[in-house]
C-alpha positions in Angstrom: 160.5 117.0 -51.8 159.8 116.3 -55.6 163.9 115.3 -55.4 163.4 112.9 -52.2 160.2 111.2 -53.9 162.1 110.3 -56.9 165.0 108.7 -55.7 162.7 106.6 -53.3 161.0 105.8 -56.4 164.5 104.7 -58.3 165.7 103.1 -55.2 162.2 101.0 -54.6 162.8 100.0 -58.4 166.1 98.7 -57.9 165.1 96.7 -55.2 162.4 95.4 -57.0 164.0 94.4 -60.0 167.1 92.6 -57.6 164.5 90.9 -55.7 163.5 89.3 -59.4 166.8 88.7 -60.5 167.5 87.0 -57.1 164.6 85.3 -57.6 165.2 84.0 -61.0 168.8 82.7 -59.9 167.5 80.7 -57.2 164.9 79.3 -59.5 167.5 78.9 -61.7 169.8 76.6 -59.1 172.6 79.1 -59.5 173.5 79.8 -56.0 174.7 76.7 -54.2 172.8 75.3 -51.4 169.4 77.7 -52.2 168.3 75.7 -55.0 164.8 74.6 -54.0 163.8 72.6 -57.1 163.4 69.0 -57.4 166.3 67.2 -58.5 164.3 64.8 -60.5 164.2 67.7 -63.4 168.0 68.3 -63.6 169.9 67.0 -66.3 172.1 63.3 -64.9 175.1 64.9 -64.9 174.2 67.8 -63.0 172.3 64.9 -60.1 175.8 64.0 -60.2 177.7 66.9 -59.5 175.5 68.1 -56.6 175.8 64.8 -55.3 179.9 64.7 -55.4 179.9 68.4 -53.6 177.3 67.1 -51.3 179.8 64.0 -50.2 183.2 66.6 -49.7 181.1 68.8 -47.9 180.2 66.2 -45.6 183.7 64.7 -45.4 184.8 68.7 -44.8 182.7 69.4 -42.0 183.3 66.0 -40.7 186.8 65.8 -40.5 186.9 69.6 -39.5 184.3 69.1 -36.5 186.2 65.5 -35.4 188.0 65.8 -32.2 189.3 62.2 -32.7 190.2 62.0 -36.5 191.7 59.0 -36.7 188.2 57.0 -34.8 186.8 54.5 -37.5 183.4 55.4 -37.9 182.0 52.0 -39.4 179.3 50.6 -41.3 179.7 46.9 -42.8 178.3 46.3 -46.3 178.7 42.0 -47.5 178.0 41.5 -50.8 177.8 37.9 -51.9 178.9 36.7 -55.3 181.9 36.4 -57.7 181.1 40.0 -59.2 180.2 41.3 -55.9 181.5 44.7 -55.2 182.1 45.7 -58.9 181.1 47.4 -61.4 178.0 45.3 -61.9 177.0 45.1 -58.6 174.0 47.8 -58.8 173.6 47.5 -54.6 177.2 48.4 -53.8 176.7 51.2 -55.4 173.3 52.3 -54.4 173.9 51.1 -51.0 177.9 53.3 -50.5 175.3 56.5 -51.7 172.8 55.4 -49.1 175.3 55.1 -46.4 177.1 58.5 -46.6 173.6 60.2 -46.3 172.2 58.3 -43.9 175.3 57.7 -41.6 177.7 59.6 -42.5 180.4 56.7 -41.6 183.6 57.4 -43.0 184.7 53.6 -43.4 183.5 50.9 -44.8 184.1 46.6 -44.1 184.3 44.9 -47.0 183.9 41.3 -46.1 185.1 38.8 -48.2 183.8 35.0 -47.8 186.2 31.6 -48.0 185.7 28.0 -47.5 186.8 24.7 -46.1 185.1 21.6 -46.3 185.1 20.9 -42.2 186.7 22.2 -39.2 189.6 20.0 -39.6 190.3 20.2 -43.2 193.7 22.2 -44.3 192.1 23.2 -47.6 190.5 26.8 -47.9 189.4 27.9 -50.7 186.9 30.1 -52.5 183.7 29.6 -53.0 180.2 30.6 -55.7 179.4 33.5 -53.3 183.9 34.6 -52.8 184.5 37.8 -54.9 186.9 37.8 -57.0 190.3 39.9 -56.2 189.0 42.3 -59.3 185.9 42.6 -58.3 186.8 43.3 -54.8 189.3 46.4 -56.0 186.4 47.4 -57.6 184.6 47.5 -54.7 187.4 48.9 -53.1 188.1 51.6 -55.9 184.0 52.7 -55.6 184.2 53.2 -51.8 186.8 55.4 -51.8 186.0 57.4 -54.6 182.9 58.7 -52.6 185.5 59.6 -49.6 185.1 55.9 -47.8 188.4 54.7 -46.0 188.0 50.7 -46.5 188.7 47.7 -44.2 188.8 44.6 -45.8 188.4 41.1 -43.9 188.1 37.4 -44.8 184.9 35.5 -43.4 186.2 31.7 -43.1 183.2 28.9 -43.2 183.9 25.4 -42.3 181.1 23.0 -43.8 179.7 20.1 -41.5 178.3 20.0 -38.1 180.3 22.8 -37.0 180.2 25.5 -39.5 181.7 28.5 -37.2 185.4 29.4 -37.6 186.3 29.2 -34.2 186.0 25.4 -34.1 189.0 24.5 -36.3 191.3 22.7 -34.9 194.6 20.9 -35.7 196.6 18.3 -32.9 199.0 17.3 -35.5 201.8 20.2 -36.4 202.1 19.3 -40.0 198.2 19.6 -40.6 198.6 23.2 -38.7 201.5 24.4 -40.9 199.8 23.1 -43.8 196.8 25.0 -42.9 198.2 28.1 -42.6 200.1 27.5 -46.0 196.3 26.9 -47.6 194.7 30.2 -45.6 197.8 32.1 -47.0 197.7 31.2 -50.6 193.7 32.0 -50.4 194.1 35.0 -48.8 197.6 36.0 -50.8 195.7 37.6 -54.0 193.3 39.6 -52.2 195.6 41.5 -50.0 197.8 42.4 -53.1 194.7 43.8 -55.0 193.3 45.4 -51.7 196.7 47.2 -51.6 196.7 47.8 -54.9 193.1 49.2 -54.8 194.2 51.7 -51.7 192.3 49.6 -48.8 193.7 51.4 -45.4 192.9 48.2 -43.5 192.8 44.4 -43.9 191.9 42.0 -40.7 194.7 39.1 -40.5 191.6 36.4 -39.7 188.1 36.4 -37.9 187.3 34.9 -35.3 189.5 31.6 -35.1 189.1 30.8 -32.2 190.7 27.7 -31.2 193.3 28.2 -33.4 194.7 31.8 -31.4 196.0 29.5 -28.4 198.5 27.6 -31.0 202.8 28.0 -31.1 202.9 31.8 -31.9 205.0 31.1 -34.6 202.9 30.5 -37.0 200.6 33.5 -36.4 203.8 35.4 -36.4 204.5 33.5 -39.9 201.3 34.5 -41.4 201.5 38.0 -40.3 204.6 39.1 -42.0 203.7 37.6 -44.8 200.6 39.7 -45.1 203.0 42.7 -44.2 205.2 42.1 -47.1 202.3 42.7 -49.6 199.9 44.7 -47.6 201.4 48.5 -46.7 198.1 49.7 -44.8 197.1 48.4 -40.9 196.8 45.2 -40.3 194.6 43.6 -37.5 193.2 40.1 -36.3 189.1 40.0 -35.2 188.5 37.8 -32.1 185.1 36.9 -30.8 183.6 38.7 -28.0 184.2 35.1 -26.2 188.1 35.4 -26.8 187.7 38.8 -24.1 187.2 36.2 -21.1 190.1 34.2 -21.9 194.4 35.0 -21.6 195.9 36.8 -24.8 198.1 35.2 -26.7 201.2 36.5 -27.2 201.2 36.7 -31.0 198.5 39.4 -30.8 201.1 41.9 -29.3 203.0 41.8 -32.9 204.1 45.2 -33.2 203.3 44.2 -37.1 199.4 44.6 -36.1 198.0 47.9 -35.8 195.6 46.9 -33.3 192.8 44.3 -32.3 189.2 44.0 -33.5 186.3 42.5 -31.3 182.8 41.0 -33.1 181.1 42.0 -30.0 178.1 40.8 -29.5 177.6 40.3 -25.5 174.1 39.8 -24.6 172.6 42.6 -21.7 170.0 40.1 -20.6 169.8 36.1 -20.3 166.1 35.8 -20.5 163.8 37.3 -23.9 162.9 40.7 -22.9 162.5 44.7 -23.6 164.9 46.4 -21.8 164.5 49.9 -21.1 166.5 52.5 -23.2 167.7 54.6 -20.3 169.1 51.9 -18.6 171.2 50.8 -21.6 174.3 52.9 -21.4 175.1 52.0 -18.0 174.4 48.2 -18.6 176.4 48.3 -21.6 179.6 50.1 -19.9 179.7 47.8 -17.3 179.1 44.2 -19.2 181.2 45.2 -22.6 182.8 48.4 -22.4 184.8 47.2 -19.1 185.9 44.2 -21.1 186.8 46.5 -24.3 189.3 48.8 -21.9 190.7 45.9 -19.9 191.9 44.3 -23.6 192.9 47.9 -24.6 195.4 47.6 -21.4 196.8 44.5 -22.0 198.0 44.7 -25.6 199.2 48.0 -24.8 197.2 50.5 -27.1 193.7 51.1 -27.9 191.1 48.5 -29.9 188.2 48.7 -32.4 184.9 47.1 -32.5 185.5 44.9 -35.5 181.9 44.1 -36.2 178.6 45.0 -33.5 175.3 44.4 -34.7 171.5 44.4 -33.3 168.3 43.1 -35.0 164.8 45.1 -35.0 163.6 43.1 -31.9 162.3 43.8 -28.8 164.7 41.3 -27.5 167.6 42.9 -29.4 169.7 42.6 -26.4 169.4 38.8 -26.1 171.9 36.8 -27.9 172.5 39.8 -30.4 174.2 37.3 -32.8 171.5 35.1 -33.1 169.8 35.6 -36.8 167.9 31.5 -37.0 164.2 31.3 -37.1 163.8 32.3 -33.7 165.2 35.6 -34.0 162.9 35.8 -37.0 159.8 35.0 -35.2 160.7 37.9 -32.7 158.7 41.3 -32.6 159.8 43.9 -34.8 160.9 47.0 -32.6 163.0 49.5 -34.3 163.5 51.6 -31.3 165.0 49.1 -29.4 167.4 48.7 -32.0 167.7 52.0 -32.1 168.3 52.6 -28.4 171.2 49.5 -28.6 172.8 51.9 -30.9 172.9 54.7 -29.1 173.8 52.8 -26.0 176.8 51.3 -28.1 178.2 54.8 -29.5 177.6 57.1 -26.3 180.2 54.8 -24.6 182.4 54.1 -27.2 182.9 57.4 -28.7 184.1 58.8 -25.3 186.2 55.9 -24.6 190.0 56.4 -25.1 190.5 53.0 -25.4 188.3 52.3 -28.1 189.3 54.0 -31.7 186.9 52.5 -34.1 182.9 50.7 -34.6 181.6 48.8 -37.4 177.9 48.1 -37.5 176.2 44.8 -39.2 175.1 45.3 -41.3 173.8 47.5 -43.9 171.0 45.5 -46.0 171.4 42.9 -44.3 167.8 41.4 -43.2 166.9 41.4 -39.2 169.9 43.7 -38.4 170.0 45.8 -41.2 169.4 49.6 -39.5 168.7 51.5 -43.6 165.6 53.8 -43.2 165.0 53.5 -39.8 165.6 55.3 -36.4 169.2 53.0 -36.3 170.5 55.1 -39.1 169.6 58.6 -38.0 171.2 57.3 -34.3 174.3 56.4 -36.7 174.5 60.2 -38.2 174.0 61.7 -34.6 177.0 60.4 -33.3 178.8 60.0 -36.5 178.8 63.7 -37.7 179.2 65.1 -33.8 182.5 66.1 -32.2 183.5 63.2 -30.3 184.2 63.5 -26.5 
């Protein structure tokens, strides 16, 4: 008996002095993913560390748990300004953090801005707000050292009445030709240092509406130049409004990886709530029937180049609308929210579709940081797809 009671006295001590040294190590921070103090009191480079291992687990379990690997889970970021995206851009940098934990997208759209003075103009050019090609790389450089696949694409503005890119417009073949000579030679420098950076994806053009339906040959022109000195995917981004009309035949280049769509088809013609459970089946039937049909006719599957909804009760009325109406609107974050979730539960299970990019991430009226948008995003982000 005197034998048995000591060596539950030994054994009850060894436990007891394990329990405090287990203790101490989790106090400590010693055992990964137990450590229960603040990180406020770690030394910077430590915040660092944990917060590298804390980004390739999340890319690990992500592209483990992926069913479709290659599907582009998207967030855009637009920075504005000649050192936008670099080094000295304090909100690229705060916002690429904010977007892996609160997403968990896996690519990014870098957008970058050019110029021309009117629709008919054959000048582009850059402007006060256009990156420059180093500070894009940057940019580019940034993203994907925090795991980030990147697609970049040119926004063209045309000053004057008209200001959308769609409405340029040439009748005369020489101004086309010399046109497309202009938009090359802007465009030229940032798909070398894009390459150079490691983009996987640059967009061709953006919406150009009226020019699409032009001699193929001078689409087909522009995109082998682009090939020569950009390796990675290249696409073209048409507007939503390009889905109701015939495809050109330039877009079935076997040079271009796929298409993009800025979709932004309204669900309702008149201001009003809609109800979240009804959103999934309004959206398959007005957009995602649209989204398959194009995926049929060029032969392979699309992305959604750029979707965005504001915080609005009416955020299913004219989605792209952003003027002082919008802004007058009544904040309602779970109707944003729900447009989200109606956008993702059809795409993610649609074969046709292979990639989403949201507008936009700080971006004011659509921007979805903090709120119930975001935590929709990291649902469907970090779950196997169907």
């Amino acid at each position: 008996m005197k034998r048995h009671s000591y060596r539950v006295y030994i054994l009850s001590l060894i436990l007891m002095l394990s329990g405090i040294f287990f203790q101490a190590l989790l106090m400590g921070g010693r055992i990964p993913f137990f450590h229960l103090s603040s990180s406020r009191s770690r030394p910077p480079a430590v915040i660092a560390y944990k917060t590298q291992v804390a980004e390739r687990d999340l890319n690990t379990r992500l592209e483990v748990r992926m069913r479709r690997p290659t599907f582009q889970t998207g967030m855009i970021f637009p920075q504005w300004g000649t050192n936008a995206y670099d080094t000295t851009d304090a909100n690229w940098q705060i916002g690429l953090n904010d977007i892996v934990t609160q997403t968990g997208a896996q690519w990014i759209e870098l957008p970058v801005n050019f110029y021309q003075s009117s629709v008919t103009s054959t000048q582009v050019t850059t402007t006060s707000i256009t990156p420059t090609p180093q500070a894009m790389a940057a940019g580019i450089s940034a993203a994907r050292a925090k795991h980030f696949r990147v697609f970049v694409v040119p926004l063209l503005g045309a000053g004057g009445t008209l200001t959308w890119s769609g409405s340029i417009q040439f009748a005369d073949p020489r101004l086309l030709q010399a046109w497309f000579d202009s938009y090359w030679q802007a465009l030229k420098p940032y798909a070398i240092a894009a390459a150079q950076a490691g983009a996987e994806q640059l967009a061709i053009g953006t919406e150009l509406e009226k020019l699409q339906y032009i001699q193929p040959s001078y689409w087909n022109q522009l995109i082998e130049r682009l090939h020569l000195v950009f390796p990675g995917q290249l696409t073209y981004d048409m507007n939503w409004s390009s889905l109701y009309n015939p495809i050109p035949s330039w877009m079935s280049n076997p040079l271009l990886a796929t298409l993009g769509v800025s979709e932004y088809i309204p669900l309702t013609d008149t201001q009003q709530r809609l109800d979240p459970a009804v959103l999934p089946s309004l959206w398959r039937a007005n957009i995602g029937k649209l989204l398959d049909a194009l995926a049929l006719k060029i032969g392979h599957p699309v992305i959604i180049s750029e979707i965005g909804y504001r915080n609005s009760a009416y955020a299913l009325y004219r989605p792209w609308q952003r003027d002082a109406i919008a802004q007058a609107e009544p904040p309602d974050t779970q109707e944003q929210a729900a447009a989200y979730d109606a956008a993702l539960q059809n795409v993610l299970a649609d074969q046709n579709i292979t990639g989403i990019y949201f507008w936009a991430w700080s971006v004011p009226m659509f921007q979805p940081n903090w709120k119930p948008a975001a935590k929709v995003l990291f649902k469907w982000y970090t779950s196997p797809y169907a």
